[in-house]
Backbone as CSV, one residue per row, in Angstrom:
resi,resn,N_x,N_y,N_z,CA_x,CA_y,CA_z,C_x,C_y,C_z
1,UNK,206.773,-27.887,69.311,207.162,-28.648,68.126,208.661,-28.489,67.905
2,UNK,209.379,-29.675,67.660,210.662,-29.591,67.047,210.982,-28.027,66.206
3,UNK,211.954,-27.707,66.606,212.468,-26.870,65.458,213.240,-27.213,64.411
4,UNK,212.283,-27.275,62.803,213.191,-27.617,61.836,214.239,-27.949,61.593
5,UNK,214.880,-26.779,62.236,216.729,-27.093,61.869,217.154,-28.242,62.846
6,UNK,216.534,-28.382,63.651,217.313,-29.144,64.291,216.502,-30.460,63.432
7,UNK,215.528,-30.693,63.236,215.035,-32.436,62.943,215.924,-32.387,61.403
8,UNK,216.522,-31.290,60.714,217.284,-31.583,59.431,218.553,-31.871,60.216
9,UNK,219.243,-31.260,60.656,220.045,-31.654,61.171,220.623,-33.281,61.549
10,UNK,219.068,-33.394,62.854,219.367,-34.777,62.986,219.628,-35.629,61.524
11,UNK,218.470,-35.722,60.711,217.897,-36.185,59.548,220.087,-36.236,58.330
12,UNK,220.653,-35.271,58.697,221.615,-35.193,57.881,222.667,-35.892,58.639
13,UNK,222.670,-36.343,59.900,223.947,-37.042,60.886,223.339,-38.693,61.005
14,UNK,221.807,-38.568,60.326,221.597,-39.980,60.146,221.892,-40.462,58.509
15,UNK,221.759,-39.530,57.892,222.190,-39.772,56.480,223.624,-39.959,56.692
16,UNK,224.294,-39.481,56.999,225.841,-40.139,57.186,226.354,-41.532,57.417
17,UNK,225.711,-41.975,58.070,225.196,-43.161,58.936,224.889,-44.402,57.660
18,UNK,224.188,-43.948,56.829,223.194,-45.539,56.297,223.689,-44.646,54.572
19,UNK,223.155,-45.896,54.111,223.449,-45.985,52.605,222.064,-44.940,52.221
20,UNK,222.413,-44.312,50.642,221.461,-43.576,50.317,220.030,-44.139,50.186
21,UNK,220.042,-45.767,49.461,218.437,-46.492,49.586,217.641,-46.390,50.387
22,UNK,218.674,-46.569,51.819,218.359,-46.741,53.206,217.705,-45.273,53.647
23,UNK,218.262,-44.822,53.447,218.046,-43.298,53.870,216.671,-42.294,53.400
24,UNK,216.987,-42.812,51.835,215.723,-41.790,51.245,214.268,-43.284,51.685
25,UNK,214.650,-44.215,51.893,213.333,-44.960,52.129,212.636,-44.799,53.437
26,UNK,213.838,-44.902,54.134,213.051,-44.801,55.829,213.014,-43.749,56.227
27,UNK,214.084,-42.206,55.983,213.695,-41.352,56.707,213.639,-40.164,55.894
28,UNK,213.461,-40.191,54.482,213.863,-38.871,53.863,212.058,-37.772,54.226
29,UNK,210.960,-38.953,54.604,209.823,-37.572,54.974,208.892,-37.908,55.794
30,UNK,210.263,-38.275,56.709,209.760,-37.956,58.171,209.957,-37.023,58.933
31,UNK,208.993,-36.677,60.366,209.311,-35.250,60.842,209.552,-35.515,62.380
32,UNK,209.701,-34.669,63.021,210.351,-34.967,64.370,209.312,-33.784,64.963
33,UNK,208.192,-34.194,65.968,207.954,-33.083,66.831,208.495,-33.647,68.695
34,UNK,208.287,-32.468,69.154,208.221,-32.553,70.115,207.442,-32.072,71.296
35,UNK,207.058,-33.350,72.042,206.040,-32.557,73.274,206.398,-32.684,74.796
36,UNK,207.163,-32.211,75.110,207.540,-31.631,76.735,208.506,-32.955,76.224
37,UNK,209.107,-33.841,76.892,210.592,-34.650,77.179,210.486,-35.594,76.135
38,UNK,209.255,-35.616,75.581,209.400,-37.163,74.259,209.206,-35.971,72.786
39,UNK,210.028,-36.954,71.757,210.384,-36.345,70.338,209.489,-38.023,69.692
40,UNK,208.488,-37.261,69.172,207.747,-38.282,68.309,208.524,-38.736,66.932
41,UNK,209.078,-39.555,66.137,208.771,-39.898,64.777,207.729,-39.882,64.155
42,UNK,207.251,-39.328,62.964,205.966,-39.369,62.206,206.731,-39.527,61.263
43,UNK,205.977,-40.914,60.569,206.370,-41.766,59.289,204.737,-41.651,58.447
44,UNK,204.801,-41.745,56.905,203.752,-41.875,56.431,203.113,-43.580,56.515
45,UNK,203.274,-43.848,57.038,202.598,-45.244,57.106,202.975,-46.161,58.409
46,UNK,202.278,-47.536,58.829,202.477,-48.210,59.908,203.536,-48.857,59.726
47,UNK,203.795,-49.736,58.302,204.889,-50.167,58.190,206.541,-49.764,58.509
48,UNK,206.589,-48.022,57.828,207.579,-47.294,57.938,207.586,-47.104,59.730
49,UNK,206.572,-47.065,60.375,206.429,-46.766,61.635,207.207,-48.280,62.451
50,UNK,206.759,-48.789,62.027,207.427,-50.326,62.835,208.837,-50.571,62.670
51,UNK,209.342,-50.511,61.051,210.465,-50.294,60.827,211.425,-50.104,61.670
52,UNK,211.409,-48.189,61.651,212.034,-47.645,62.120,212.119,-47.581,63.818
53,UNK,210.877,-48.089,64.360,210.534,-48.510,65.923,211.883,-49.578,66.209
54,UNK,211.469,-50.461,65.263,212.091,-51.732,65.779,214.074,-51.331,65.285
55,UNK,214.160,-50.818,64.028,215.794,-51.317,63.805,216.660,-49.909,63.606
56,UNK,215.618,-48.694,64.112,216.568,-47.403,64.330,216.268,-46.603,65.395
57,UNK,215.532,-47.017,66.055,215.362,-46.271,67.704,216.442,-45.477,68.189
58,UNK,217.598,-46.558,68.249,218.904,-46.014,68.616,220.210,-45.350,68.135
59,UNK,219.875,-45.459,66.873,220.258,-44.266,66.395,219.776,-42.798,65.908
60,UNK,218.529,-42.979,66.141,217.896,-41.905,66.379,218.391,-40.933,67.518
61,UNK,218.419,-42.269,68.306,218.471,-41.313,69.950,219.924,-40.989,70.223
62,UNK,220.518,-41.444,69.216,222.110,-40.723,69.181,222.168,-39.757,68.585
63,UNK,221.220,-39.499,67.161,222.232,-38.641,66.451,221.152,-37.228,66.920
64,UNK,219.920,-37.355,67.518,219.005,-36.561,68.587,220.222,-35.608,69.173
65,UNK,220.505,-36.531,70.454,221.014,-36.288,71.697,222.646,-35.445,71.418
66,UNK,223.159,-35.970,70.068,224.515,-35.175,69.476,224.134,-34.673,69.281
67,UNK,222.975,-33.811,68.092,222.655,-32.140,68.086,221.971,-31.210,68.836
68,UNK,221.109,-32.013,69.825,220.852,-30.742,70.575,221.637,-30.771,72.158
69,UNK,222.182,-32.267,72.214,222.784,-32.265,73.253,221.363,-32.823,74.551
70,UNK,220.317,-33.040,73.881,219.403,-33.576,74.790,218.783,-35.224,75.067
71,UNK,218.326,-35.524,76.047,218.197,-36.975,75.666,216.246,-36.906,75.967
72,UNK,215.850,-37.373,75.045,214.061,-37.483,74.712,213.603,-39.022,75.074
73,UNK,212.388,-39.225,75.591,211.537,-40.113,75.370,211.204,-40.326,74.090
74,UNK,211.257,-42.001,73.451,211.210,-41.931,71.800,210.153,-42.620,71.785
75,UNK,208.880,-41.683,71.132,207.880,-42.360,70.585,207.701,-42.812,68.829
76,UNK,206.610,-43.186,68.383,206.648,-43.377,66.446,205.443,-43.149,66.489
77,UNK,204.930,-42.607,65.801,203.475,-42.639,64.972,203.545,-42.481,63.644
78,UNK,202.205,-43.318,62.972,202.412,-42.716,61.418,200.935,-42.090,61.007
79,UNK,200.783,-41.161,60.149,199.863,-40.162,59.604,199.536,-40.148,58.124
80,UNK,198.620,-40.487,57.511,198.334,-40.711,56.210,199.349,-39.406,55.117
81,UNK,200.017,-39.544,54.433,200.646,-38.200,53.843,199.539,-38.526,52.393
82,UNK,199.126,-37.186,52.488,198.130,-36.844,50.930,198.874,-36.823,49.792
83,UNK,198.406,-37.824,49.318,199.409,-38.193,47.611,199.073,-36.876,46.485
84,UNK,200.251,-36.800,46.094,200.057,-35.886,44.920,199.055,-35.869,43.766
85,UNK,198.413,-34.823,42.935,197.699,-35.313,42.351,198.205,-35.792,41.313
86,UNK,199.170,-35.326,40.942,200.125,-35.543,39.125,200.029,-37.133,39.945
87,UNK,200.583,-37.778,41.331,200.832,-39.203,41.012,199.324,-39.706,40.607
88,UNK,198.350,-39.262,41.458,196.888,-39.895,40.588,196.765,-39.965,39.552
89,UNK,196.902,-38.848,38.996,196.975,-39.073,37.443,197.497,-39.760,36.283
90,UNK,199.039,-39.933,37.097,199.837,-40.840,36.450,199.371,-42.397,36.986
91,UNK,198.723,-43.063,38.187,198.352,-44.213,38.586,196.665,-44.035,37.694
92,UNK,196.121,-43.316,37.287,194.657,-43.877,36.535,195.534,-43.876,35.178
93,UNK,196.118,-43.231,34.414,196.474,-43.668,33.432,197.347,-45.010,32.977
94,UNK,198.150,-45.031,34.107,198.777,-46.769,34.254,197.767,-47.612,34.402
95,UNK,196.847,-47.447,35.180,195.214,-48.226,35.762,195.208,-48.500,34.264
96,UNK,194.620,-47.569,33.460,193.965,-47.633,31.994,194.541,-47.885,31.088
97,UNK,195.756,-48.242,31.076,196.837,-48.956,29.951,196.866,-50.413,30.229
98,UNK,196.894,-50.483,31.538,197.040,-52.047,31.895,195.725,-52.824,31.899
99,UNK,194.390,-52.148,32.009,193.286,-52.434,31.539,192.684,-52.634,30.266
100,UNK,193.377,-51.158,29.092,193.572,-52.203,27.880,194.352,-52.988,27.724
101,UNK,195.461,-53.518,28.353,196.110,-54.887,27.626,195.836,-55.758,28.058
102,UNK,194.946,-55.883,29.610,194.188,-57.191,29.555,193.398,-57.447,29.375
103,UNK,192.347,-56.333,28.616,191.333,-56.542,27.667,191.839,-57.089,26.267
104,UNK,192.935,-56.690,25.876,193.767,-56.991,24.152,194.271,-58.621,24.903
105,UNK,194.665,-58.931,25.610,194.737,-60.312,25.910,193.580,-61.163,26.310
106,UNK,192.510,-60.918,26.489,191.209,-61.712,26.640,190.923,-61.852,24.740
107,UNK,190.897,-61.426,24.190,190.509,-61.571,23.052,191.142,-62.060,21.793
């Protein structure tokens, strides 16, 4: 598996790179492993996975290859990330506010 410092690393020479929107959207929690010559991307979702497949491959594989000085096979996968519970909580209570007001608007 990647060693931490280095996927922050990368993760901070790509933040240099792109605007902060850009940055905390596509790569702020993603992780970098590695298995024998390829360094996977793991994104929480397919979308974020395609994304970053299609319009940062190559800078990946730059700002990679500048910190450890290595060049990887670049794969993507994405992995369900387990939502917090405070956000559940806060999405059934939005659920149930917006359910009474379109109950107070039916009537």
């Amino acid at each position: 598996m990647l060693n931490e410092l280095h996927w922050d690393e990368v993760l901070s020479f790509i933040e240099e790179k792109l605007s902060r929107p850009s940055f905390d959207t596509w790569f702020k929690s993603t992780k970098g492993e590695i298995d024998g010559d390829t360094l996977t991307i793991v994104t929480g979702n397919d979308f974020s996975r395609d994304w970053l497949e299609a319009r940062y491959r190559s800078l990946i594989s730059e700002a990679f290859s500048k910190i450890t000085g290595l060049t990887m096979n670049l794969t993507f996968k994405s992995e369900k990330i387990s939502e917090d519970p405070s956000f559940l909580k806060d999405r059934t209570r939005h659920e149930k506010t917006t359910e009474t007001l379109m109950m107070s608007c039916k009537t």
